[in-house]
C-alpha positions in Angstrom: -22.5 -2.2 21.0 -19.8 -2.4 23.1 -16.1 -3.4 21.5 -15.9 -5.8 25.1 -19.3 -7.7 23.7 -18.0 -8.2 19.7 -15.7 -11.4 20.2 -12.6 -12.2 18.6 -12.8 -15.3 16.1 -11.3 -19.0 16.5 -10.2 -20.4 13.3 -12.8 -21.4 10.9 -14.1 -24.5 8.9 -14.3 -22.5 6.1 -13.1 -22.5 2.4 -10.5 -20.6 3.6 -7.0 -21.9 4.8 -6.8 -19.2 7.2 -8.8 -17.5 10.1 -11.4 -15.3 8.8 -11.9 -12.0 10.9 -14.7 -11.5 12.7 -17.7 -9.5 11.8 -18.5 -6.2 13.0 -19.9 -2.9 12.0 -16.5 -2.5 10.4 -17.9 -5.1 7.6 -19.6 -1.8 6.4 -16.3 -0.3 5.2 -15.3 -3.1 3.3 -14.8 -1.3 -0.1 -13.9 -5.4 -1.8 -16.9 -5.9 -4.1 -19.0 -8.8 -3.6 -19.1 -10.0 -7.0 -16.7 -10.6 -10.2 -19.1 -9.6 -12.1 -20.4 -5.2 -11.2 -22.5 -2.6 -12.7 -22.6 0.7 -12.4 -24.1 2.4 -9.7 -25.4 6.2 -10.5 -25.2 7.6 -13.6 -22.7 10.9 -13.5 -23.4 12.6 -16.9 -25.6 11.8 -19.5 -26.6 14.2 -22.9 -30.0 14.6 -23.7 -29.7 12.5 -26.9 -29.6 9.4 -24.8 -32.8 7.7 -23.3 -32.9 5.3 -20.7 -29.6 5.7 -19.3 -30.6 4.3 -16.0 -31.4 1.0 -17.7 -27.5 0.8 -17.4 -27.7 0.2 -13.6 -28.2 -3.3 -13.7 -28.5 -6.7 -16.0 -32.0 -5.8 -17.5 -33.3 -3.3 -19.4 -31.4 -1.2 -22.5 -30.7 2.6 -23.3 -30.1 4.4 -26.6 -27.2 6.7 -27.5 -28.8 9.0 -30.5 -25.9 9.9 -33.3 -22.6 11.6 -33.1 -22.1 13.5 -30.2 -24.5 11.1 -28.2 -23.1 10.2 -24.3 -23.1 8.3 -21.0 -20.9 8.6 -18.1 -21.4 5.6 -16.0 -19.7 5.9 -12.4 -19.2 2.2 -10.7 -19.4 4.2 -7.0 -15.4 3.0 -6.5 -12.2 2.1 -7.7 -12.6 -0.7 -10.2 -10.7 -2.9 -13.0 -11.1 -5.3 -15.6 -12.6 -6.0 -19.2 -16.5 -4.1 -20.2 -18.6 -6.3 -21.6 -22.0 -4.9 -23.1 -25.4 -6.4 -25.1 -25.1 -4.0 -28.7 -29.2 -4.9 -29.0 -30.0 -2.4 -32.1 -27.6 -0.9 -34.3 -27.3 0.0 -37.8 -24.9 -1.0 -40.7 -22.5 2.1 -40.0 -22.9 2.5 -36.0 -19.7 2.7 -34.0 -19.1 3.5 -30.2 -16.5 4.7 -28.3 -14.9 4.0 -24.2 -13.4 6.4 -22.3 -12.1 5.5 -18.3 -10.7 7.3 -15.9 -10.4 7.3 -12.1 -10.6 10.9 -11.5 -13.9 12.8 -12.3 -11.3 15.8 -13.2 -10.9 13.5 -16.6 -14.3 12.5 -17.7 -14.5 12.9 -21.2 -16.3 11.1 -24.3 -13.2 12.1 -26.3 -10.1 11.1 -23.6 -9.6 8.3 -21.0 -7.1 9.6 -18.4 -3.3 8.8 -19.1 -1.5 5.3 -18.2 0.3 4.9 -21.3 3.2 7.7 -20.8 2.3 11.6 -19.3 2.2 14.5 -21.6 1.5 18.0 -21.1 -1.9 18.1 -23.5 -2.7 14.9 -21.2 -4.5 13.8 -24.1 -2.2 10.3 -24.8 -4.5 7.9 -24.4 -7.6 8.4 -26.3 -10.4 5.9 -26.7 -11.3 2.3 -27.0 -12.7 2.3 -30.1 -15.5 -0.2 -31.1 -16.0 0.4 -34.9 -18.7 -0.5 -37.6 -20.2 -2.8 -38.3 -21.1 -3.5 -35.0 -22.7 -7.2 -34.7 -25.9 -7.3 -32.5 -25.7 -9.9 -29.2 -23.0 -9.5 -26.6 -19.7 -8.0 -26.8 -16.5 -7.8 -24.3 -13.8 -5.6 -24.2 -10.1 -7.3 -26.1 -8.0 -8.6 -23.1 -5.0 -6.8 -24.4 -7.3 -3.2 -24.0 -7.8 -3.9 -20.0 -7.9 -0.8 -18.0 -6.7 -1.7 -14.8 -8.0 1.1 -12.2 -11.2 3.3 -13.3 -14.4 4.2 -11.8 -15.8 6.2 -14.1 -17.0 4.5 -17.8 -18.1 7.1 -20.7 -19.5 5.6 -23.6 -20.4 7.6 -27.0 -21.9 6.9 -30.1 -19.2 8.1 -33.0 -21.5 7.9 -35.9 -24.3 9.5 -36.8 -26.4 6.1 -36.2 -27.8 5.5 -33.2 -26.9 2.4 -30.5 -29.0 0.6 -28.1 -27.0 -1.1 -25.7 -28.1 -2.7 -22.2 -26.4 -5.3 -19.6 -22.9 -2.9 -19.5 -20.8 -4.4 -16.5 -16.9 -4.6 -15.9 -15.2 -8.3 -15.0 -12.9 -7.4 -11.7 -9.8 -8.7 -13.3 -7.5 -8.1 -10.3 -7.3 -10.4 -7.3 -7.5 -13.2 -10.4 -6.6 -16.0 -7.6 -9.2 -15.4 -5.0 -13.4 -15.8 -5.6 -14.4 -14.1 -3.0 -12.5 -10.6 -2.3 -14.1 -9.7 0.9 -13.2 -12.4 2.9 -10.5 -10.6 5.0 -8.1 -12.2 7.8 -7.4 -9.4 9.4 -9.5 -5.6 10.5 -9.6 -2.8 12.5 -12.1 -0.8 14.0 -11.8 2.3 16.2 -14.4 5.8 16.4 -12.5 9.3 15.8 -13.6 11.8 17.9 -11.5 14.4 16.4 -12.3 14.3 12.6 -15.7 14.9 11.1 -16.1 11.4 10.5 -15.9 9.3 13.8 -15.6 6.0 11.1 -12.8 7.8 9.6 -9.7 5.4 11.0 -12.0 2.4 10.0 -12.5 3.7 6.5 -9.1 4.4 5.9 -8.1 0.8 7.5 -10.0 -0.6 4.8 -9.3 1.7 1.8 -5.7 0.9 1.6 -6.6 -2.5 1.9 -8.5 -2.3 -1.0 -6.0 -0.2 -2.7 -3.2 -3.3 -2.8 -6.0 -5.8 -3.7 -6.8 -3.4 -6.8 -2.8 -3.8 -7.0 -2.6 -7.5 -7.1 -3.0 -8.6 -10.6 -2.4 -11.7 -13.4 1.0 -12.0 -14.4 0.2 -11.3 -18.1 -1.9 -7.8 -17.5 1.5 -5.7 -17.4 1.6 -2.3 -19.0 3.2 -2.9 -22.5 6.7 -1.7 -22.7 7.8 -0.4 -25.3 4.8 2.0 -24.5 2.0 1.8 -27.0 1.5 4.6 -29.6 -0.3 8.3 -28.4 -3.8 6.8 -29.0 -4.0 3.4 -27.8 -2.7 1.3 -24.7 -2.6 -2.3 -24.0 -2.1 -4.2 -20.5 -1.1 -7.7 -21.7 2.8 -8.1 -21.1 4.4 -10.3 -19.0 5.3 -9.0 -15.1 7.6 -11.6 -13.4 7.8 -15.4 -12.9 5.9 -17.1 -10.8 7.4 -19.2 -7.5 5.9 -22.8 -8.1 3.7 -22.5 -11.8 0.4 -22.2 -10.5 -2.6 -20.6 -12.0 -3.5 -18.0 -12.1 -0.4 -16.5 -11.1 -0.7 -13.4 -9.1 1.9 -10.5 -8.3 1.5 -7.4 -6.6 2.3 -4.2 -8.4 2.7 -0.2 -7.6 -1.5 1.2 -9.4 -3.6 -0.4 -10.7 -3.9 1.7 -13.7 0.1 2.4 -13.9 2.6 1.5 -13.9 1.6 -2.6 -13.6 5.1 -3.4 -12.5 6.7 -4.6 -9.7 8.5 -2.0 -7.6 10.3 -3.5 -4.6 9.9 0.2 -2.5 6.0 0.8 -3.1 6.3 -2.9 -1.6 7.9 -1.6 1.6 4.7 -0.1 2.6 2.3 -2.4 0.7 2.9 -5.9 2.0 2.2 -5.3 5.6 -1.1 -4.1 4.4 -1.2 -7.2 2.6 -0.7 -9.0 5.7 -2.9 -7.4 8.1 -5.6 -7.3 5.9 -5.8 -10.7 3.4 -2.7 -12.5 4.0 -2.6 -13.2 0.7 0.8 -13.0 0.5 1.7 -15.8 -2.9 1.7 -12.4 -5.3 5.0 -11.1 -2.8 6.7 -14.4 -3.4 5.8 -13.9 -7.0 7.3 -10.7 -7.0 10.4 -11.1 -5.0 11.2 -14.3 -7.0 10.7 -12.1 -10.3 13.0 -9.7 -9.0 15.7 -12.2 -7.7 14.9 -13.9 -10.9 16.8 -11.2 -12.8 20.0 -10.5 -10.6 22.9 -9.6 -12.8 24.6 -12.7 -11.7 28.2 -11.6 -12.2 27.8 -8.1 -9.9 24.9 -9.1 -7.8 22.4 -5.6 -8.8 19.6 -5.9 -8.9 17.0 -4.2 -11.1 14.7 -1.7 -9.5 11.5 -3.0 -11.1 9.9 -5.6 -12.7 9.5 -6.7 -16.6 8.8 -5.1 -18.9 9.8 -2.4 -16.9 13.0 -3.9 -15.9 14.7 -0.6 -15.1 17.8 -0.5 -13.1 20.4 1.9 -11.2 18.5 2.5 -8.2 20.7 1.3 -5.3 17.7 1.7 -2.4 15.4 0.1 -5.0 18.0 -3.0 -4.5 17.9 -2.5 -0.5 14.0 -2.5 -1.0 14.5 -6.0 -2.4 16.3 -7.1 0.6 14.6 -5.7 3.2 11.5 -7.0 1.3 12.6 -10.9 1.5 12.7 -10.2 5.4 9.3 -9.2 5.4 8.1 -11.7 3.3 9.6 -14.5 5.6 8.9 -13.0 9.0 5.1 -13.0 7.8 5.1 -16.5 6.3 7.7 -18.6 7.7 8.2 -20.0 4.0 11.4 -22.5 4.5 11.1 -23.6 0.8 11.0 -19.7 -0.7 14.1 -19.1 1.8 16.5 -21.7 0.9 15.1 -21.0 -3.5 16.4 -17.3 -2.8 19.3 -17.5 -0.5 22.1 -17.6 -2.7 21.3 -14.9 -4.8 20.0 -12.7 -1.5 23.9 -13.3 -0.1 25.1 -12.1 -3.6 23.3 -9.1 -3.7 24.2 -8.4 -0.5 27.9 -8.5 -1.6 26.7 -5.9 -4.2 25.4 -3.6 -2.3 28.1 -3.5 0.9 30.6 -3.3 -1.9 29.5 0.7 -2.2 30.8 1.1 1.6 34.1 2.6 1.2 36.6 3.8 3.8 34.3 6.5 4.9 32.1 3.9 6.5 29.1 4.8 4.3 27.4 3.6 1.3 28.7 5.9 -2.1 25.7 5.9 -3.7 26.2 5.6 -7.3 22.2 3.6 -8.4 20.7 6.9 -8.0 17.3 6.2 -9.3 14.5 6.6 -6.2 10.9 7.1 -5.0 11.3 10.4 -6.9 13.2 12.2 -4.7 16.0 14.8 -5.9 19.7 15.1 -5.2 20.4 11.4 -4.4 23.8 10.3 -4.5 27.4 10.1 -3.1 27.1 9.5 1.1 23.2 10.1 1.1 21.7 9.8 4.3 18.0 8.3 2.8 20.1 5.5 1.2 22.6 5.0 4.3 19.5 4.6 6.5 17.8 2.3 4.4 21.1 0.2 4.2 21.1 0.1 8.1 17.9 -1.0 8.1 18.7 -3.6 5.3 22.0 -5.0 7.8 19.4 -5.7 10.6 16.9 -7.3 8.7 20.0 -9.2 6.8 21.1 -10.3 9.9 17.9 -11.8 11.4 17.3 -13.6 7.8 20.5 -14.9 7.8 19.9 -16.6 11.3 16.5 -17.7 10.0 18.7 -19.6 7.3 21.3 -20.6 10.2 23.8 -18.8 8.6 25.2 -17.7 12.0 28.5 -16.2 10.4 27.1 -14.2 8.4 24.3 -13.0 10.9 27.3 -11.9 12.9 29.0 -10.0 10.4 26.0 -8.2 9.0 24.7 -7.3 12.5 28.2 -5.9 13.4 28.6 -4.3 10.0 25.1 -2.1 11.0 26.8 -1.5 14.2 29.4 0.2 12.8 27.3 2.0 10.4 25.3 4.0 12.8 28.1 5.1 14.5 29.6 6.6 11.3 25.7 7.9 10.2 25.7 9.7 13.1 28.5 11.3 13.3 28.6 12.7 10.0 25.0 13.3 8.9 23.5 14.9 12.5 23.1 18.8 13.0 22.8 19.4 16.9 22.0 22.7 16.0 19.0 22.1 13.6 17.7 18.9 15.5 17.8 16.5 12.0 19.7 14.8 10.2 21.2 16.1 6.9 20.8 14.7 3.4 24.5 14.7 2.9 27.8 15.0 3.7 28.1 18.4 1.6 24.6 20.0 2.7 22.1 21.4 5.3 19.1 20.2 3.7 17.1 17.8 5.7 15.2 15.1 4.0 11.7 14.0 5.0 13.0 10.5 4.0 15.9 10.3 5.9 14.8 11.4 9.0 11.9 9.4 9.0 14.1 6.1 8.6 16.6 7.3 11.0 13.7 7.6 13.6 12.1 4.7 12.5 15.0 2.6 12.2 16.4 3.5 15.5 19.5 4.8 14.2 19.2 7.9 17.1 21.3 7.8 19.8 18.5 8.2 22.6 15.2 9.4 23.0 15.9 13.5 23.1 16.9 13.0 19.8 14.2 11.3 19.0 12.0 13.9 20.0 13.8 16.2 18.1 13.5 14.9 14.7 9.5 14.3 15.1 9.2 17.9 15.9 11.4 18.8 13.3 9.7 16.5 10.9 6.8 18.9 11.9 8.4 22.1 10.3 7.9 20.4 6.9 3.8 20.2 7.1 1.2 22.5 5.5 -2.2 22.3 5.6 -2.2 18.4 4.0 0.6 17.0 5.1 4.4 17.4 4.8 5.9 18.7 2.0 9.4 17.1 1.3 12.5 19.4 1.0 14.0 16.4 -1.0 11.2 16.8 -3.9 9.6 20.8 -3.6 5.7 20.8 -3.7 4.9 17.7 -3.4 3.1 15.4 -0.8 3.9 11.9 -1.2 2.1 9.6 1.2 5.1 6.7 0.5 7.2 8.5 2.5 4.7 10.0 4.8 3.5 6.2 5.5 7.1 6.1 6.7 6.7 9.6 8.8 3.6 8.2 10.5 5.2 5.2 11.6 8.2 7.4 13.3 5.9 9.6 15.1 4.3 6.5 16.7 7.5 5.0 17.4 8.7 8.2 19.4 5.5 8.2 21.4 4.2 11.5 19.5 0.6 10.0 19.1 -0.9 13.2 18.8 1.2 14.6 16.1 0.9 11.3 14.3 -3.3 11.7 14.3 -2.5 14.7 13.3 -1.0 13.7 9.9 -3.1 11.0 9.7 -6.0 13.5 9.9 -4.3 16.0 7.3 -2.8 13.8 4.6 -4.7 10.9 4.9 -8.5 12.9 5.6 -8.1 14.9 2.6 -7.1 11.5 0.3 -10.0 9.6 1.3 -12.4 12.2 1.4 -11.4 15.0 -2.1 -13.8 14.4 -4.7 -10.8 14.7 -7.3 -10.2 10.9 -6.6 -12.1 7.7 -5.9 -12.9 8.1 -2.5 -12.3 4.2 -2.2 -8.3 4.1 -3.2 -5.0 5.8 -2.5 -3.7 8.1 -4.2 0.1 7.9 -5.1 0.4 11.9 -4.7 -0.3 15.2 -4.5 1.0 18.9 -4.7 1.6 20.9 -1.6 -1.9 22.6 -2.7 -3.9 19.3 -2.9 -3.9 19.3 -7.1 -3.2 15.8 -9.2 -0.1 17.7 -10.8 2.2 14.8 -8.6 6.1 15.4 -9.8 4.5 17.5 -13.0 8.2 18.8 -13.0 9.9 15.3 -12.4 9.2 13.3 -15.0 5.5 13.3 -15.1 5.9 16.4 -17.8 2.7 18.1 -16.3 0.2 15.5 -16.8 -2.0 15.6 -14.5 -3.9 12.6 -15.8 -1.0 10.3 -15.3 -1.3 10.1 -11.5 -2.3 6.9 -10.4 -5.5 6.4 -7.9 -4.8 2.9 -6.7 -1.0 3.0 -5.7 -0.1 0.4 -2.3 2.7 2.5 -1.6 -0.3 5.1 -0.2 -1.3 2.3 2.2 0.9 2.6 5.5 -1.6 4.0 7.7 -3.7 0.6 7.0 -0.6 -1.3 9.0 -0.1 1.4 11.1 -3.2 1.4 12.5 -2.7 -2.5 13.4 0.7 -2.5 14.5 0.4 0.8 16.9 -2.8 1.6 17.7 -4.6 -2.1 17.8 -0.7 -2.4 19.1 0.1 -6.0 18.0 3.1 -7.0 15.6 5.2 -10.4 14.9 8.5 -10.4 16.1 9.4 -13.7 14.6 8.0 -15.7 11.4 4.8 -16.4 11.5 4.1 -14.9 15.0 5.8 -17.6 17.3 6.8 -14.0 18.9 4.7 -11.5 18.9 4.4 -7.7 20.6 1.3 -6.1 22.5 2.0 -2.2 22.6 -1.1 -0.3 22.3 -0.9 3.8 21.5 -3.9 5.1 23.4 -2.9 9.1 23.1 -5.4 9.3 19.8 -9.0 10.3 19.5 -10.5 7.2 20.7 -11.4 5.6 24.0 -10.9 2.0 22.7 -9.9 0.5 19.5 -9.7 -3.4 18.2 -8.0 -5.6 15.2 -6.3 -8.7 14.6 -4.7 -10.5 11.9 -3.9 -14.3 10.9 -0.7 -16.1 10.2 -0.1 -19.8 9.7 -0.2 -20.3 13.3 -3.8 -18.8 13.7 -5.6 -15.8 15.0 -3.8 -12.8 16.9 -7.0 -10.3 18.1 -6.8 -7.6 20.7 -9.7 -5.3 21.8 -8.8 -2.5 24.1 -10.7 -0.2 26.1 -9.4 2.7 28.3 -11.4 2.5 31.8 -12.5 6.2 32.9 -9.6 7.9 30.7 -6.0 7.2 31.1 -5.7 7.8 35.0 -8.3 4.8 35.1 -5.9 2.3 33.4 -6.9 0.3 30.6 -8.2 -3.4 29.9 -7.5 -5.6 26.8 -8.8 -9.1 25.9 -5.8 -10.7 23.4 -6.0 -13.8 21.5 -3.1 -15.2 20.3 -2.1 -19.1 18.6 -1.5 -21.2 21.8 2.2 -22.0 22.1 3.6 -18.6 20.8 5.2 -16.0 23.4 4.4 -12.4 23.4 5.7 -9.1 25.7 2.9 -6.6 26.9 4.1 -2.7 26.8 2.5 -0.2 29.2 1.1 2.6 27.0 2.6 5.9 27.3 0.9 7.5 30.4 -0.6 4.3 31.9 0.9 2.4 35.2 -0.1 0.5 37.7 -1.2 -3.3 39.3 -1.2 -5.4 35.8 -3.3 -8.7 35.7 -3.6 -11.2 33.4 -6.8 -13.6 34.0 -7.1 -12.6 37.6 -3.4 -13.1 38.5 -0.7 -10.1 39.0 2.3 -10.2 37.1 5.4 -8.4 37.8 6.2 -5.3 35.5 10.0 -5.2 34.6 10.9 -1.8 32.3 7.3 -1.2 31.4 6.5 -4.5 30.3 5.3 -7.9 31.1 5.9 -11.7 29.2 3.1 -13.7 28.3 2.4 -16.8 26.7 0.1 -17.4 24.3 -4.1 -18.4 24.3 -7.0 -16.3 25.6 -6.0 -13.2 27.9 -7.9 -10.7 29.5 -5.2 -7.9 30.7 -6.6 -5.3 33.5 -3.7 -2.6 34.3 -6.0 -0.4 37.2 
């Protein structure tokens, strides 16, 4: 088939509020489940003391665990959450069973779920779900407070010496709470990979970190308990946030699935836009901003870094997060009433945070809590960057509110900022920027933002700091000089993004291809979810030295903050982003220098469908042709791609090319630039 013959969608009649996407061989990679209600799909280990096991593949049918020592590994095929329920259809007066989860097949084990409680070095602190004697015959679910958010792999044992015959085992999804059916996305992507040994491996990936934050989207009472349950035992019933207008079931978007189960206003940084271009489901962000504006000190304006219980604080680019968050919240949803609920406390906490700018003319970084990274504090480049980033976005949200006196001020204050930024944190003679005003080390995080963020000085530089970025990477990805041994795809997401933005589409497959191809694909995860890290060598041990005390079994498999090639992939290679709220602007700026001839997406907003499907005609030197869809009534600008020029027409007509681009107005456009 074509991509020129699969049509973009109009908005539908459907149970939906929004546009649905369109269907497609991309439908195939849609790792959602069709059903609240799953069973297993393959059995991965089973003893020899139990018959039947593959009775436990579906509704009908029972198998029998012998006595003591007597197991069943069930896998469900992907990541997965919720309660176990099971028939117990013969047992005897002193039978007892036992559950074990865990996400990794590293941690199968009758005795030991993986870790989500707290990390130790024996990663032995949770145990099992016990399900003691008697046991009654008939059907059975799992206590609500016991949820296991994030698993694919079940193993049940007998832990007596009586024998159990169990049948119908299946798992209730419990996240997504608020929406029936999970697969019915607004947004895709779909593109072939010539380079990497899967050609479906862009598509895959789109739709993996979109599952990822809808494994992350959870009821408001399924926190992780805090204080943290005893070594033994865990429980998932606490309270996460607030909810914006009392509905029910309240949702609200977390960092994993399994752990933590609190809102963390950085992973959110890279997991709302996938959020956006994927389900638009975006009433668990306004849950979770609210929550976090919620519980503003009000007399300083701090806010904390995450969530109840959680509720830690001291992190000053956790705040920013917060902030920078709201913007991206209201530029995707155009939500008046949220703005004007938030406003005053969003202009307080800004207070808070420009206070730190002292006469140096950068932030003194004194929350130094972080994504992880080491050695934050004092005139820190990460946090400077992410401030500048936080005075732009401040700026356009204040004008949103028409607040233009503070627009003016906040835009002039960022003005000034990367003047200063510059001047002290730049090393002409390394080509980066440095993490602070007292040392040559040069963060991955920093420069990213700087590049991202535009706060270079002109495009050599730019080019500079992606090659240097470069000098980071081994085999899977870049390994951060602010945290040793370590790849984090958080601030990789961020990396990706910058290589795009300085027109290094090569290098940025490259990563993509590195990082991302070895996530998906390692059979130590879930092959369906993100994982939140890795070591430079490609083991779980994520921060083993900072603060995960060597447990490997603590890392989570389901973490959003994983997800920023999923919005990459829509925003530069499909090449179409919102300017304003909703999408009243929009941008059409396709990056064609990957392994693929022709690529396609869309999303949906309030004001409808935005769709493009391009296709390059006889390589680059033969130009390239789009068909866009966009809400009728909005205004866009078309970019050349990098290495393409030429006669541009829109519907038959030449337009005039100014700078490399062209305006357009909204509706149904085919764009031929030959």
């Amino acid at each position: 088939m074509l991509l020129s013959q699969i049509l973009l969608p109009t908005l539908l009649g459907a149970s939906s509020t929004w546009a649905l996407a369109p269907s497609g061989p991309w439908d195939a990679f849609n790792f959602a489940p069709t059903s609240k209600t799953l069973y297993a799909t393959t059995i991965r280990h089973v003893e020899p003391t139990v018959s039947g096991s593959e009775n436990l593949l579906s509704s009908t049918g029972s198998a029998t665990l012998g006595g003591q020592g007597a197991w069943v590994t069930l896998d469900f095929g992907k990541e997965v959450g919720g309660l176990i329920s099971m028939n117990f259809d013969a047992v005897n007066l002193t039978s007892s069973i036992s559950l074990a989860f865990t996400e990794s097949p590293m941690f199968i084990n009758p005795l030991l779920s993986d870790d989500s409680s707290f990390p130790i070095a024996t990663m032995n602190y949770d145990t099992v779900l016990s399900v003691p004697a008697p046991l009654s015959t008939g059907h059975w679910t799992q206590p609500a407070f016991a949820l296991r958010g994030g698993f694919r792999f079940l193993t049940i044992a007998t832990t007596s010496d009586e024998p159990v015959t169990i049948s119908n085992v299946s798992v209730a999804i419990s996240f997504m709470p608020h929406v029936e059916d999970m697969t019915a996305y607004t947004g895709y992507f779909y593109a072939q990979d010539s380079d990497f040994m899967d050609p479906d491996f862009l598509t895959k990936l789109w739709y993996a970190g979109a599952y990822t934050v809808q494994t992350d989207t959870v009821a408001i009472n399924t926190g992780r308990q805090v204080p943290f349950e005893p070594q033994g035992f865990w429980a998932n019933n606490a309270t996460l946030g607030v909810c914006f207008d009392e509905a029910s079931p309240c949702p609200i978007i977390v960092d994993g699935a399994k752990r933590d189960r609190a809102v963390w206003p950085g992973d959110m940084g890279i997991a709302v836009p996938t959020q956006f271009v994927s389900t638009f489901d975006l009433t668990p962000t306004r849950n979770a901003l609210f929550t976090m504006f919620t519980h503003i000190n009000p007399e300083t304006g701090a806010l904390p870094e995450s969530g109840p219980p959680l509720s830690q604080l001291g992190s000053d680019t956790y705040h920013c997060w917060t902030l920078i968050g709201s913007y991206n919240y209201y530029l995707f949803s155009g939500d008046d009433e949220w703005l004007s609920t938030i406003w005053p406390n969003f202009t307080l906490a800004m207070s808070y945070i420009e206070g730190r700018v002292d006469s140096s003319g950068l932030a003194d970084i004194i929350g130094l809590r972080d994504w992880g990274r080491l050695g934050q504090g004092g005139h820190n480049a990460e946090a400077n960057a992410i401030l500048y980033k936080l005075l732009l976005t401040a700026s356009s949200l204040a004008s949103f509110a028409n607040d233009s006196s503070l627009s003016s001020a906040w835009a002039a204050n960022a003005t000034a900022l990367k003047t200063v930024f510059n001047d002290v944190f730049w090393m002409e003679d390394v080509g980066l920027y440095r993490d602070n005003s007292s040392t040559t080390l040069t963060p991955q995080d920093a420069n990213s933002f700087a590049l991202l963020y535009n706060l270079t000085l002109n495009d050599t530089q730019k080019q500079r700091i992606s090659e240097g970025l470069e000098r980071n990477w081994v085999d899977l990805g870049p390994v951060p000089p602010e945290l040793p041994d370590t790849i984090s795809p958080f601030i990789s997401g961020f990396e990706l993004q910058a290589h795009f933005e300085a027109g290094n589409d090569t290098r940025a497959f490259d990563l993509l291809h590195r990082e991302w191809g070895y996530i998906l694909y390692t059979n130590l995860s879930v092959e369906s979810t993100l994982v939140e890290g890795l070591t430079a060598n490609g083991s779980l041990y994520y921060r083993y030295y900072d603060g995960y005390n060597d447990d490997a079994a603590y890392t989570s498999h389901a973490h959003g903050w994983s997800s920023g090639p999923t919005s990459a992939l829509t925003f530069y290679v499909a090449g179409l982003t919102v300017t304003s709220p909703q999408g009243q602007n929009w941008a059409l700026a396709p990056h064609i220098g990957g392994p693929m001839n022709s690529a396609q997406g869309g999303f949906t907003t309030g004001l409808g469908w935005f769709g493009v499907i391009w296709e390059l005609l006889d390589g680059t030197s033969g130009g390239i042709s789009l068909n866009v869809t966009t809400p009728e009534g909005t205004q866009g600008v078309f970019t050349l791609p990098q290495g393409i020029s030429g006669t541009v027409k829109v519907n038959g007509s030449v337009l005039d090319v100014e700078g490399g681009s062209v305006p357009l107005s909204g509706g149904a456009l085919n764009i031929v630039v030959s």
